[in-house]
TITIVEX-456803 format. One record per residue (C-alpha): residue number from 1; residue in one letter; x, y, z. Coordinates in nm, 4 decimals. Example, Ala and Ser with C-alpha at 12.3 -4.5 7.8 and 13.67 -1.06 7.14 Angstrom:
// residues 2
   nr  rest         u         v         w
    1     A    1.2300   -0.4500    0.7800
    2     S    1.3670   -0.1060    0.7140
//
This chain:
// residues 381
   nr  rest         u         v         w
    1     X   -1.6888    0.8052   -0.3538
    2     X   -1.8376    0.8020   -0.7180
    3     X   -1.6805    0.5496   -0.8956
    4     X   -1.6618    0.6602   -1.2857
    5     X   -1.7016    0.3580   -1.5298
    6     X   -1.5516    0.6044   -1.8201
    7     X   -1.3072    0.7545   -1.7536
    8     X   -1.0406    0.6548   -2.0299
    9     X   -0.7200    0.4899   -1.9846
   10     X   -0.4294    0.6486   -1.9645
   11     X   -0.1194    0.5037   -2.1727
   12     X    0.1201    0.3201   -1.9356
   13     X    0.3812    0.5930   -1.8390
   14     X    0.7202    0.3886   -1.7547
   15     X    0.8788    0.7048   -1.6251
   16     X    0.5832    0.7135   -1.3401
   17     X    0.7507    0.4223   -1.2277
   18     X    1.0754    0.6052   -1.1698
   19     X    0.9462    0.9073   -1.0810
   20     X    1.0508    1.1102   -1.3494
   21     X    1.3337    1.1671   -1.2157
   22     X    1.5635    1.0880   -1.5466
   23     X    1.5924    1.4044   -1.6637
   24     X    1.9056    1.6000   -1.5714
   25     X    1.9100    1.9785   -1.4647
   26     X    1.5318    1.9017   -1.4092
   27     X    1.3311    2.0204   -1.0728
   28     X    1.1088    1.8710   -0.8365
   29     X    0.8636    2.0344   -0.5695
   30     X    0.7456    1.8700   -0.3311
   31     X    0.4557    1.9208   -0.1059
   32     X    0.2340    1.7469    0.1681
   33     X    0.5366    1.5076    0.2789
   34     X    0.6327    1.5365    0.6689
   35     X    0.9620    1.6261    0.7331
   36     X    1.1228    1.3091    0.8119
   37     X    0.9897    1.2242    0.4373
   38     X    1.3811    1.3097    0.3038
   39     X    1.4593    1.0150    0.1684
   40     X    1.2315    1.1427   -0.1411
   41     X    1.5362    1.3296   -0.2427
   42     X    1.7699    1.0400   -0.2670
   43     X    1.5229    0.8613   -0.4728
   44     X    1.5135    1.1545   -0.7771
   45     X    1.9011    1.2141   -0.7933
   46     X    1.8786    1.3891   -1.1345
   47     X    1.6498    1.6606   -1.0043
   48     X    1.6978    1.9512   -0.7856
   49     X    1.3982    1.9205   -0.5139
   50     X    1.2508    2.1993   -0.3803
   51     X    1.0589    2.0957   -0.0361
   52     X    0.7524    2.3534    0.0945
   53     X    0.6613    2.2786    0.4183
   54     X    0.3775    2.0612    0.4865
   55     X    0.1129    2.3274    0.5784
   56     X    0.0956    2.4902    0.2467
   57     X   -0.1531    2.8482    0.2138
   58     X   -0.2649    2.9588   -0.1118
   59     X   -0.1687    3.2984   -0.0682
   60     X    0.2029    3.1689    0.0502
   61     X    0.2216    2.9181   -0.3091
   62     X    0.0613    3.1917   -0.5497
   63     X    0.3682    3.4636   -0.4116
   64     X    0.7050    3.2041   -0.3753
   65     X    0.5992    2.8582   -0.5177
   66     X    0.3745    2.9293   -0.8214
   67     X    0.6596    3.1392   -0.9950
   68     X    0.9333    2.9129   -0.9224
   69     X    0.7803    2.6140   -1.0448
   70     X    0.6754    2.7956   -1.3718
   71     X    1.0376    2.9676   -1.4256
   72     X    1.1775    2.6343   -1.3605
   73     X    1.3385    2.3920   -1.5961
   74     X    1.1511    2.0367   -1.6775
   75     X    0.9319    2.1387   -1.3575
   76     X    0.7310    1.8563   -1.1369
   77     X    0.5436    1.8702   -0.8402
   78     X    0.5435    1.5529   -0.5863
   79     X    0.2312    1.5321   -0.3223
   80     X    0.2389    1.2177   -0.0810
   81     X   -0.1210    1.0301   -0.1797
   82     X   -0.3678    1.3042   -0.1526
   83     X   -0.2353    1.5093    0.1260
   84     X   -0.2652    1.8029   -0.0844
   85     X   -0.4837    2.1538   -0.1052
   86     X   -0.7213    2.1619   -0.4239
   87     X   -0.5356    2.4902   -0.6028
   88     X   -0.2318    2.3268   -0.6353
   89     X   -0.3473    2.0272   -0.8646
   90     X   -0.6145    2.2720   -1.0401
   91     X   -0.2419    2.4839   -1.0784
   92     X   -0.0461    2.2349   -1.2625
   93     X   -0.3254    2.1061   -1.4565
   94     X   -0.3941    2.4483   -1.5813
   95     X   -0.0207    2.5400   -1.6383
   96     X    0.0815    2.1382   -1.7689
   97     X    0.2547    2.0691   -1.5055
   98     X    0.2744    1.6991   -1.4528
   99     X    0.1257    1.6803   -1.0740
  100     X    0.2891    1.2732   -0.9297
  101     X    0.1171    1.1354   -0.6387
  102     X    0.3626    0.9015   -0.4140
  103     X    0.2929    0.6396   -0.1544
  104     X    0.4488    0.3617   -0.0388
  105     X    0.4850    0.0331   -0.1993
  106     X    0.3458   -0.3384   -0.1383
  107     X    0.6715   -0.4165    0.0189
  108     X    0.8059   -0.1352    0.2405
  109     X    1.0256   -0.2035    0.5587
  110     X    1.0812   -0.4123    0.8828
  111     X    0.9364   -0.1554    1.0701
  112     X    0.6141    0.0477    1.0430
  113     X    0.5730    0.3314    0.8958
  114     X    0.4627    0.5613    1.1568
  115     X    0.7655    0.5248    1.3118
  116     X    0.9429    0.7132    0.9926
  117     X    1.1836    0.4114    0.8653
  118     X    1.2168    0.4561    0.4983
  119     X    1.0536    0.2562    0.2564
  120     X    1.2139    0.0342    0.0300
  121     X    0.9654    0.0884   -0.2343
  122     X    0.7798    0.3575   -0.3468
  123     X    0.4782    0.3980   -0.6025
  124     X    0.4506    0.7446   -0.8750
  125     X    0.1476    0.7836   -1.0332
  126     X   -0.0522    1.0329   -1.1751
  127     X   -0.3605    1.1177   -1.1572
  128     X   -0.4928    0.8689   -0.9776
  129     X   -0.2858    0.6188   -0.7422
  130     X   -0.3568    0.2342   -0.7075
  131     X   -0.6085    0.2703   -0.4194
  132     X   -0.8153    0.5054   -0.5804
  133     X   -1.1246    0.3524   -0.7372
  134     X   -1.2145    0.6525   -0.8528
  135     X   -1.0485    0.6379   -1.1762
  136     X   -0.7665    0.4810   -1.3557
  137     X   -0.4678    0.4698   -1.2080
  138     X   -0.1407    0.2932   -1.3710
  139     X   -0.1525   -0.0384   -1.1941
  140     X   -0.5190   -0.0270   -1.3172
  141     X   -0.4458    0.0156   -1.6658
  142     X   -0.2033   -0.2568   -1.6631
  143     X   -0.4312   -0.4721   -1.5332
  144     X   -0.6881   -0.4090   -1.8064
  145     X   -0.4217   -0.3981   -2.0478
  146     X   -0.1263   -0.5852   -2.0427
  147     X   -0.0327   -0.8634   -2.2696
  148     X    0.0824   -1.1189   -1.9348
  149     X    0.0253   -1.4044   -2.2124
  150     X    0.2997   -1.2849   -2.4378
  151     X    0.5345   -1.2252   -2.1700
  152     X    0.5797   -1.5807   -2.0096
  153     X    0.9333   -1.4545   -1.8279
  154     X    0.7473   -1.2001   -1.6564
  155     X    0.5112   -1.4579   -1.5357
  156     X    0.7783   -1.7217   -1.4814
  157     X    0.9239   -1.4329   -1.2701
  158     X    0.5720   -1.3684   -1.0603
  159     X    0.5675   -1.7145   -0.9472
  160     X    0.9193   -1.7219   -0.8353
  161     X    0.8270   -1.4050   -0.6535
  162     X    0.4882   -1.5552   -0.4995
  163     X    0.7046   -1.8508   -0.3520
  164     X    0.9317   -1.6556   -0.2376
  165     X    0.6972   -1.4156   -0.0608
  166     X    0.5040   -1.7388    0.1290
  167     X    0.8457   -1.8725    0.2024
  168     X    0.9957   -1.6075    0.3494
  169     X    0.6615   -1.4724    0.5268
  170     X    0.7510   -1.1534    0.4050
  171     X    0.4513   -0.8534    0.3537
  172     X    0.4615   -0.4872    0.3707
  173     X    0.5549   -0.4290    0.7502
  174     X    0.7213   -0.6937    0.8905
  175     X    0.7595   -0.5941    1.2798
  176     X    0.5645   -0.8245    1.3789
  177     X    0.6946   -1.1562    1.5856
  178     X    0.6383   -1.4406    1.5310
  179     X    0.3290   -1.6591    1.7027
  180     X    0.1718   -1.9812    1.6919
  181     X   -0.1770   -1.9625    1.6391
  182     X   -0.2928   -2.2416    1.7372
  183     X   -0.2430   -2.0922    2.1148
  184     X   -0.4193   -1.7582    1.9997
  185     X   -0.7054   -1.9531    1.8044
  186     X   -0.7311   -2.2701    2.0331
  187     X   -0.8751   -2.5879    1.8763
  188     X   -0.9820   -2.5504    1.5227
  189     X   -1.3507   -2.7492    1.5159
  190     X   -1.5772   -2.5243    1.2617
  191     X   -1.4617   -2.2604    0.9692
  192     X   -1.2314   -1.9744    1.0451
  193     X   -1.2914   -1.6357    0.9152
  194     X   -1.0477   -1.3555    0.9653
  195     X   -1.1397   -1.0185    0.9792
  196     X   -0.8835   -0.7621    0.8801
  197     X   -0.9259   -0.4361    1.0444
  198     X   -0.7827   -0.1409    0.9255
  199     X   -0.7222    0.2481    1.1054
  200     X   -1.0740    0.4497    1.0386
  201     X   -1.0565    0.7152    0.7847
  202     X   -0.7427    0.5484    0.5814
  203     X   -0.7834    0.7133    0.2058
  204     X   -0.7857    0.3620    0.0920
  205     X   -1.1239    0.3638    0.2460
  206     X   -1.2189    0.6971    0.1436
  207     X   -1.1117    0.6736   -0.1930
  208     X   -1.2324    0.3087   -0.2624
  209     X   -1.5775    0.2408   -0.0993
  210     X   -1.8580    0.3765   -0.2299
  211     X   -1.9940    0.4952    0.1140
  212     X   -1.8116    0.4910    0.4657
  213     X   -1.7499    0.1629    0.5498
  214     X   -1.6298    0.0839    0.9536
  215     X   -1.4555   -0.2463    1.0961
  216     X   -1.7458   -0.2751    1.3126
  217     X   -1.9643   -0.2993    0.9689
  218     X   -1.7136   -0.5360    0.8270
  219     X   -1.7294   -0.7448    1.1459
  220     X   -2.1010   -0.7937    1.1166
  221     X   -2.1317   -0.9066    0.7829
  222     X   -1.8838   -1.1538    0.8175
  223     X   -2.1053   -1.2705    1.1531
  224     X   -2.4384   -1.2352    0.9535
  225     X   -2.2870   -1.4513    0.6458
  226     X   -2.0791   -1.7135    0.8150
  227     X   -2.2849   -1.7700    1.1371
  228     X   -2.2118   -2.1312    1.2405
  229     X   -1.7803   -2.0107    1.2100
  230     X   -1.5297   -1.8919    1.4679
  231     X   -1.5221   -1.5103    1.3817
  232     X   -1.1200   -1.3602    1.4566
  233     X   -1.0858   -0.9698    1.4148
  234     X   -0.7125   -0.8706    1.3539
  235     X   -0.6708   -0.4591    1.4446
  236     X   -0.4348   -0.2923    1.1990
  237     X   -0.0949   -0.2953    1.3916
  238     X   -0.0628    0.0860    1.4426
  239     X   -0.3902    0.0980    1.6500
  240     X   -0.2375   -0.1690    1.8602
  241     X    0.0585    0.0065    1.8777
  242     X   -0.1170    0.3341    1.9393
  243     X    0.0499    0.4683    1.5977
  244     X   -0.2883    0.5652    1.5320
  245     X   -0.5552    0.7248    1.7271
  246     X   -0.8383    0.5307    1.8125
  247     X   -1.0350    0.4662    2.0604
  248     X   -1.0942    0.1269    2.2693
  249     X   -1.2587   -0.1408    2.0536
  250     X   -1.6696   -0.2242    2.1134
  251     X   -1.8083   -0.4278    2.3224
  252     X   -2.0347   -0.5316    2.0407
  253     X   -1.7337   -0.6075    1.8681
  254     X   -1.5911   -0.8223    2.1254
  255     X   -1.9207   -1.0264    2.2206
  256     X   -1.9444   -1.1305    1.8428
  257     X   -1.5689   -1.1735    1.7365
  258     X   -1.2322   -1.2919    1.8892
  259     X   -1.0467   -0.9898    1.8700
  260     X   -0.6712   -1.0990    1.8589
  261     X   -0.4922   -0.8313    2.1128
  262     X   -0.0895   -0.9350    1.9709
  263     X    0.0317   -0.8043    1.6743
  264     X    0.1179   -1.1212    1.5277
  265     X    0.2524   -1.1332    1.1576
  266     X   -0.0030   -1.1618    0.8483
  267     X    0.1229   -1.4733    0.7529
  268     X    0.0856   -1.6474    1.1101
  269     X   -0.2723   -1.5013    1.1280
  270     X   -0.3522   -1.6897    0.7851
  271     X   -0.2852   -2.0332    0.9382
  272     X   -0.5797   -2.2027    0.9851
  273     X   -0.7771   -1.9342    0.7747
  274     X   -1.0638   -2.0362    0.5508
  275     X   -1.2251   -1.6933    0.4758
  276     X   -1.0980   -1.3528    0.5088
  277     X   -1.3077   -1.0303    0.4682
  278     X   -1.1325   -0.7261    0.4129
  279     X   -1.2821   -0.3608    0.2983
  280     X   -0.9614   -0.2723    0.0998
  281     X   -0.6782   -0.3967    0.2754
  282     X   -0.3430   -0.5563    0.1410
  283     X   -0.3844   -0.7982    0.3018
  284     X   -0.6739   -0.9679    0.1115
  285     X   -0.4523   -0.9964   -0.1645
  286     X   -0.1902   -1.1962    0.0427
  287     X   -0.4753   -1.4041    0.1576
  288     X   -0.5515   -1.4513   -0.2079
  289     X   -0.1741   -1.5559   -0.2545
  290     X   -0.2086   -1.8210   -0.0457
  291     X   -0.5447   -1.9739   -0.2093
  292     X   -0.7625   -1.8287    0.1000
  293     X   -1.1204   -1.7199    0.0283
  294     X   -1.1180   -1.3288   -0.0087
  295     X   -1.4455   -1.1082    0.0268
  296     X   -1.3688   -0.7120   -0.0590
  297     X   -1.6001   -0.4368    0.0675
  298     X   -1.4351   -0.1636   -0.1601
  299     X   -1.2906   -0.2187   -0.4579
  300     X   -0.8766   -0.2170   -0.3520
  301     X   -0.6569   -0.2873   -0.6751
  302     X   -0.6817   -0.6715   -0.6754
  303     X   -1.0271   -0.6759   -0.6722
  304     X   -1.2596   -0.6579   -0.9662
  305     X   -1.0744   -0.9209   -1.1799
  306     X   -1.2441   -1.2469   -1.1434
  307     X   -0.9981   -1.3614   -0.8235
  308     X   -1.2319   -1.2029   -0.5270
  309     X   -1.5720   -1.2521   -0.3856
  310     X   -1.6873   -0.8438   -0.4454
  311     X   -1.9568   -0.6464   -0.2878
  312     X   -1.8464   -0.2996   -0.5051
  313     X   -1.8429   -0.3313   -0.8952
  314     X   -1.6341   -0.1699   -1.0787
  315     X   -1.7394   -0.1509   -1.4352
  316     X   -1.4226   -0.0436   -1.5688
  317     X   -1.2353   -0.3542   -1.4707
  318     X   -1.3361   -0.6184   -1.7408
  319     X   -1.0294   -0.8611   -1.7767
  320     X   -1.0125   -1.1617   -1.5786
  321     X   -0.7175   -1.2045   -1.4148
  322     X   -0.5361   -1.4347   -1.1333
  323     X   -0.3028   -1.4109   -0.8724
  324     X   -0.0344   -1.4259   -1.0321
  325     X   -0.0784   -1.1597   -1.2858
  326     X   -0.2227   -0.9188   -1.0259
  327     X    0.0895   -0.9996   -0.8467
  328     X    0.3156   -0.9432   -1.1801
  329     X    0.1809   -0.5840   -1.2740
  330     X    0.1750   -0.5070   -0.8558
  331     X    0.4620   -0.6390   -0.7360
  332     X    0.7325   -0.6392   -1.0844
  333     X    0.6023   -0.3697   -1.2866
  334     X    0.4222   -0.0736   -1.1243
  335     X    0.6460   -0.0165   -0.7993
  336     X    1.0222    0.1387   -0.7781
  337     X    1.2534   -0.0567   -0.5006
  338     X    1.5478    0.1181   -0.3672
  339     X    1.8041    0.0552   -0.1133
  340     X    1.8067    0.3202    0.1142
  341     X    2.1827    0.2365    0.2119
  342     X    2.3131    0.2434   -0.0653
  343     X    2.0816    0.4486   -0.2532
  344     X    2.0365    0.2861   -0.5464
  345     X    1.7474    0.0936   -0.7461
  346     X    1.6475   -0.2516   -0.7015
  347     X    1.4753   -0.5178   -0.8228
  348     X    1.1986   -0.6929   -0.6745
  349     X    1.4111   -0.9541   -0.5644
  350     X    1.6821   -0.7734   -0.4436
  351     X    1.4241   -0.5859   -0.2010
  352     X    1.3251   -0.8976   -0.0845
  353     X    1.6499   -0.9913    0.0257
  354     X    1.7628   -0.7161    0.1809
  355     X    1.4407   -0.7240    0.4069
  356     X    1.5473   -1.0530    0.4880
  357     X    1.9039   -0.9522    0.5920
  358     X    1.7320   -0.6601    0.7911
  359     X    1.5234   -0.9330    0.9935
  360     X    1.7744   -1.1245    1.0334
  361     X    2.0036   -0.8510    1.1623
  362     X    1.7085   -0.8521    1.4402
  363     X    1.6981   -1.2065    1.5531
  364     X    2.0808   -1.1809    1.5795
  365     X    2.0911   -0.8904    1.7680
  366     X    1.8536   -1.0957    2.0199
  367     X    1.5600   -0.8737    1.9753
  368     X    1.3638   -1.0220    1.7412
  369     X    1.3272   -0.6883    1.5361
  370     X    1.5263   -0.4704    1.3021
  371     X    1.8301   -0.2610    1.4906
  372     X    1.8133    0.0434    1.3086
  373     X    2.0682    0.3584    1.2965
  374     X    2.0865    0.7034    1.2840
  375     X    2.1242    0.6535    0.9131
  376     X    1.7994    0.3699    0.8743
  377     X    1.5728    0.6230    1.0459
  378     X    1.5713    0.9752    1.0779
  379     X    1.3416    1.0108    1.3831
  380     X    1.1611    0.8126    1.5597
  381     X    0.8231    0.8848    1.8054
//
């Protein structure tokens, strides 16, 4: 990954946020998305979207796709992250199309999302999406550039949304049961450092670490720094629920770390936590929410500012800023939240409570997880 220190910002697009989808009679193409990806649809109800399927040949978009896009009116093409073949970004740069990368948002469901429940919030961005070191993205340039001092509601607003977050034990997947540590951990009698794994290969990775970086390295600099602490490694939840394939975790990892085998939820893990190491996961920034230590391999979007212990510079980033306004321009400004019942947008808070209701829905229903319908998911592996 080569990490550019000049590449300019971008002005702050507000119609990213929304997806461009505003503009009536307007079309939208979308590529790379798997087919139970439909939801896409509801959330750009002024456009007419055109879906290819998600093997896409050149020859195949140069002879249907290429011609239709240009012939068509207000014109944008949608690729999930970077799931995408090379021509057709080099396309709509060379013909001005504007080319929107998607991916889910900080808060997304009850369930995971290999198991195709739709997200409650969804991020546009173009060229470059919030994971992506590489350059600027939006969230970025907000970051660098927004006034949060001259805008005291918005951070009155953050730190509502913090508390409420931390109270509610909310995060982006939220599957997870319940667990008291203190069985998992046994007796706390030295530091704690949590490890946060995360699946091998993930473009957050690839896009935002300067060279490969593996749990197993993670795992051993957080031995090699902290030698005299009790060392926990938490697997991301879809390798333990086989969501992902991986193989069977290392010995080596296992003779140096206690590797916690439940998927317990994020916030139980943090109790007790002193330290967390992370190479770009979300989850260092919800350690960081709750005043934990946070070391950063890569350089995810809350790192950089002045609130982490980092091990990748990135030049570009030159403002300090704090939890709460990474959480502000993250969490308020940069995502879209929609109810996928009632298809409509959101607000921040609004989201949260209706992931609330959802869990609750669960613990009613006496199984401790969301009950979802035909119309919540559209398939399920």
């Amino acid at each position: 990954m080569k990490v550019s220190s000049t590449t300019p910002p971008s002005p702050l697009n507000p119609a990213l946020r929304d997806g461009l989808g505003s503009q009536k009679n307007a079309s939208a193409f979308v590529f790379g998305f798997k087919p139970w990806k439909e939801h896409l649809e509801t959330w750009l109800p002024e456009r007419a979207v055109y879906r290819a399927e998600r093997s896409l040949g050149k020859w195949e978009f140069y002879t249907l796709w290429a011609p239709r896009i240009l012939w068509a009116s207000s014109a944008r093409v949608y690729v999930w992250g970077y799931k995408h073949p090379e021509f057709l970004e080099k396309f709509c740069h060379n013909h001005r199309v504007p080319f929107i990368r998607v991916e889910d948002g900080f808060l997304r469901s009850v369930a995971l999302g290999s198991t195709n429940a739709p997200p409650i919030s969804l991020c546009f961005d173009s060229p470059f999406l919030y994971y992506d070191a590489t350059g600027v993205s939006q969230l970025e340039h907000l970051l660098q550039h927004y006034d949060f001092e001259a805008d005291p509601d918005l951070l009155a607003r953050a730190r509502t949304g913090i508390n409420r977050v931390l109270e509610t034990r909310l995060s982006k997947y939220n599957s997870a049961k319940e667990a008291d540590v203190s069985e998992i951990y046994g007796p706390k009698d030295r530091k704690r450092v949590l490890v946060v794994g995360q699946v091998e290969g993930d473009m957050s990775i690839v896009k935002g670490c300067e060279s490969p970086i593996e749990n197993q390295d993670l795992i051993k600099i957080a031995v090699r720094e902290n030698p005299e602490a009790q060392i926990l490694y938490k697997p991301h939840p879809e390798t333990l629920h086989g969501a992902r394939a991986t193989g069977p975790i290392a010995q080596e990892i296992r003779d140096t770390a206690q590797v916690i085998e439940q998927d317990i939820a994020i916030a139980d893990a943090f109790e007790t936590i002193d330290h967390v190491y992370t190479i770009t996961s979300l989850s260092g920034f919800e350690a960081l929410l709750r005043g934990i230590e946070v070391t950063c391999l890569g350089s995810p979007f809350y790192a950089g500012w002045g609130a982490t212990d980092d091990r990748q510079p990135c030049p570009r980033r030159t403002a300090k800023r704090g939890a709460v306004e990474i959480f502000a321009a993250a969490y308020l400004l940069y995502p879209t939240y929609y109810d996928p019942e009632l298809k409509k947008k959101i607000s921040f808070e609004e989201a949260l409570s209706l992931l609330q209701q959802e869990i609750q829905k669960g613990k009613n229903s006496g199984t401790g997880v969301l009950e979802m319908s035909e119309t919540d998911i559209i398939s399920v592996k």
